[in-house]
N, C-alpha and C positions, 0 to 999 in steps of 0.2 A: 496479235498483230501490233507493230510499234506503234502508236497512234501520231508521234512525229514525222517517222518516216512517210506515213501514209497520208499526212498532210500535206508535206514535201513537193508529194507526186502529184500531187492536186493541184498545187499553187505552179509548181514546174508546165505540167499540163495543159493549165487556164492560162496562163502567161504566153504561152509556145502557142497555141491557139488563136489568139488575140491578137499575136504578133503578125500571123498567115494572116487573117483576115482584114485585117488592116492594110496590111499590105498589099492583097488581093483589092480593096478598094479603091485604093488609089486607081485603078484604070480601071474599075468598073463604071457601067453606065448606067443613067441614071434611073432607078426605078429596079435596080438588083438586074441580072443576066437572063432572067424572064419576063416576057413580054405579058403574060397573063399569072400577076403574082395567085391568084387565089384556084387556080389551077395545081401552082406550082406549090403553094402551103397544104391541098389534098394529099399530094404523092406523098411530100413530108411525113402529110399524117399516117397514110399507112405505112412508110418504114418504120417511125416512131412507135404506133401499136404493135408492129410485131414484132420488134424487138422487147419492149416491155413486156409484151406475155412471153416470150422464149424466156429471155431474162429472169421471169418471175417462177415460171415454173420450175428452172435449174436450182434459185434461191430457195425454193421451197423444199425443193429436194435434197440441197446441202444443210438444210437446217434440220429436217428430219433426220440425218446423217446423224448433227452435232447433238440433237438432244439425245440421239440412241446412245451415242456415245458414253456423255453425261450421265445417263440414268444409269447404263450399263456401271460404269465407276462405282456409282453410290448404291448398287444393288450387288455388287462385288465386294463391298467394302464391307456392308451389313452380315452378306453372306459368312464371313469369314469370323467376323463377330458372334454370330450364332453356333456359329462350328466349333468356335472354342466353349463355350456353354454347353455344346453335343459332346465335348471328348471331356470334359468333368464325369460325365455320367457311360464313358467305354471302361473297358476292364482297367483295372488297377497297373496291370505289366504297360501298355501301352499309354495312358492318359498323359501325362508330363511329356511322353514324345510327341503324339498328335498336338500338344497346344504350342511346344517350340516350334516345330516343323512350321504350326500355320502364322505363328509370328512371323521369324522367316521368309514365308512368303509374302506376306505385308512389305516387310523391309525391301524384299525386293520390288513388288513394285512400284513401291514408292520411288527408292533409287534406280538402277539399272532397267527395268522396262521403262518404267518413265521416261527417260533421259531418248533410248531409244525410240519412243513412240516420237517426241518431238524433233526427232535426227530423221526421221519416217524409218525405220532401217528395222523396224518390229517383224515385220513380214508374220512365217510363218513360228517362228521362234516358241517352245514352250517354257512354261516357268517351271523350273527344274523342284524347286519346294513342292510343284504338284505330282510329281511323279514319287518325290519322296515319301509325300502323305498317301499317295497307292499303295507303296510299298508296304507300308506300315498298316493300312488297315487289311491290305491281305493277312497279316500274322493273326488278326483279330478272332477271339473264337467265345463268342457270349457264351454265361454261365447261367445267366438268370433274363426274366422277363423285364426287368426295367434295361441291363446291357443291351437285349437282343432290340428292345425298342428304339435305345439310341444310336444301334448298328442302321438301321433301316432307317432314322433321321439323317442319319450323318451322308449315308450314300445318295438322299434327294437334294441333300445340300450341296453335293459333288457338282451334285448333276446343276443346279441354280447358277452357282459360281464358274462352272465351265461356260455357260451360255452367256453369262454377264459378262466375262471376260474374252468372249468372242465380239460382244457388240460396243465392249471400250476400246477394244483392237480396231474393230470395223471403220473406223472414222479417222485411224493414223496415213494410208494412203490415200486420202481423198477418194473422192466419188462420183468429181464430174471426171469425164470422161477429156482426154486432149482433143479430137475431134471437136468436142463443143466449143471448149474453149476457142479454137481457131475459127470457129461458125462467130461468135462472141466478137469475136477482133476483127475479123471481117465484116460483120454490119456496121460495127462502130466506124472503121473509117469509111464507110459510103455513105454515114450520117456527117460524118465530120466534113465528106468532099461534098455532099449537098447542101450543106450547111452556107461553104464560100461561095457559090452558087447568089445566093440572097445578099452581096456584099452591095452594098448602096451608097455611092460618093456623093451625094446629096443628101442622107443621112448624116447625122451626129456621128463620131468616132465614138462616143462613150455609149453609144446608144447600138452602135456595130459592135464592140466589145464586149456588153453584158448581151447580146443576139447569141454570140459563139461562146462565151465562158459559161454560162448559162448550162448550157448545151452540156459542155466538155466537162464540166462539175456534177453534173448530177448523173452523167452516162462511168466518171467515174470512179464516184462513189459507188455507185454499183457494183461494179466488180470488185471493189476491196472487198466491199461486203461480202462478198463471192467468195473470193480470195480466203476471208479469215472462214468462213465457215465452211470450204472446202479443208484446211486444215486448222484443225481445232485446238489442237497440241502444242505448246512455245509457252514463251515467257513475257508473251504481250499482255496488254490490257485484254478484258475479257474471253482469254484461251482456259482450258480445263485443265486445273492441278489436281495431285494426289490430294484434295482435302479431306475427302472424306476416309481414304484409306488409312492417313494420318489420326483422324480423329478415333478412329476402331482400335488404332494400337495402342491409345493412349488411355483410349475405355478399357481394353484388354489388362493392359501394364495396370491400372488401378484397381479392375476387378480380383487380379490373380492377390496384388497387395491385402484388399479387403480378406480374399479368403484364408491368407496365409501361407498360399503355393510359394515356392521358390524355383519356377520354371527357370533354365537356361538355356534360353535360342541356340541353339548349335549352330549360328551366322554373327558376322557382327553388323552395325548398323546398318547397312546397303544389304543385308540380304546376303554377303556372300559365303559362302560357309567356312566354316574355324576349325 
């Protein structure tokens, strides 16, 4: 989320607010538009609580979203790190393919799924490097009890890394649902029009102004928050980059150096193929 932008809308918000209410006072009577204010601060109170538990529960939901997400990345990223340490130890004919193939697929989704997840436009899409690395362990045919052992590693790892990259997908079309959000917008302004309601021309202006900016600042900040952990994905402050899938290729790229491999990605940087 831009964190300027998102300021913007805030100060825009509280201002435009401030402006209604003030204006609203000018020909309010005195003592606010209710004759029994502490009647009229109960009702308050209960739109207020129930907006704050809707609110909270939706926030709690998106963020369980974003950390599935998150973990989902870094449990992806590892996965694929250990896979290439599984295909050191497959047959001889295969091993230098399976480690390109799974670079490759690093690249890509560092580049092109990434890019996509934060476009939202990921949908059902698969990443084609994983169809390639099927491919290729179908040909597989262990010779010995340490190949056969890392044939039946490499296939639970399949299995790790398909699951993880279902739950860093999971979080690219958000999670709340539009219905809510319109339930969301809708209590908001019946707090915003109860709000003018309490406008007091015998009251202070500066004292009517932090009454509804108040209000209008913290109902929302809310939904940014909403907002950015609904989609987790971008180039804002606190969104989820490829770090950790970056950091696996770079473990990869040093470990193959260390042992002396000369893999060549059959892709170039972005994962596309060459």
């Amino acid at each position: 989320m831009n964190i300027l932008l998102g300021g913007g809308v805030l100060v825009v918000a509280a201002a435009a607010s401030i402006a209604v209410m003030l204006l609203v006072r000018r020909r309010a009577p005195e003592g606010s538009y209710f004759s029994d204010g502490d009647r009229a601060s109960g009702v308050f109170g209960v739109l207020a609580t129930g907006f704050s538990v809707l609110l909270g529960f939706i926030i709690f939901l998106a963020f369980t979203s974003y950390d599935q997400s998150r973990t989902g990345a870094e449990t992806e990223a590892l996965t694929v790190l250990q896979q290439v340490e599984t295909a050191q130890l497959m047959p001889r004919a295969v091993r230098a393919e399976l480690t390109g193939q799974l670079v490759c697929y690093g690249r890509s989704v560092v580049g092109p799924e990434w890019d996509r997840m934060e476009a939202g436009t990921e949908g059902d899409a698969i990443n084609p490097w994983a169809v390639a690395l099927f491919e290729t362990v179908q040909r597989v045919e262990p010779e010995s009890a340490s190949e056969g052992s890392a044939y039946d590693k490499w296939l639970d790892q399949t299995s790790t890394r398909e699951e993880a990259r279902r739950d860093r997908i999971h979080g690219a079309d958000g999670v709340v649902p539009t219905p809510l959000w319109i339930a969301l917008f809708v209590i908001s302004a019946v707090v915003f029009a109860y709000m003018l309601f309490f406008a007091d021309r015998a009251e202070r202006a500066i004292t009517q102004a932090m009454l509804m900016g108040s209000v209008v600042v913290v109902i929302g900040v809310m939904l940014l928050l909403l907002q950015f952990l609904d989609t987790p994905y971008g180039s804002g402050v606190g969104t989820l980059q490829p770090t950790a899938m970056e950091r696996a290729l770079r473990v990869t790229d040093e470990a193959l150096v260390a042992l002396g491999d000369t893999v060549r990605p059959p892709c170039d940087a972005q994962g596309r193929p060459t």
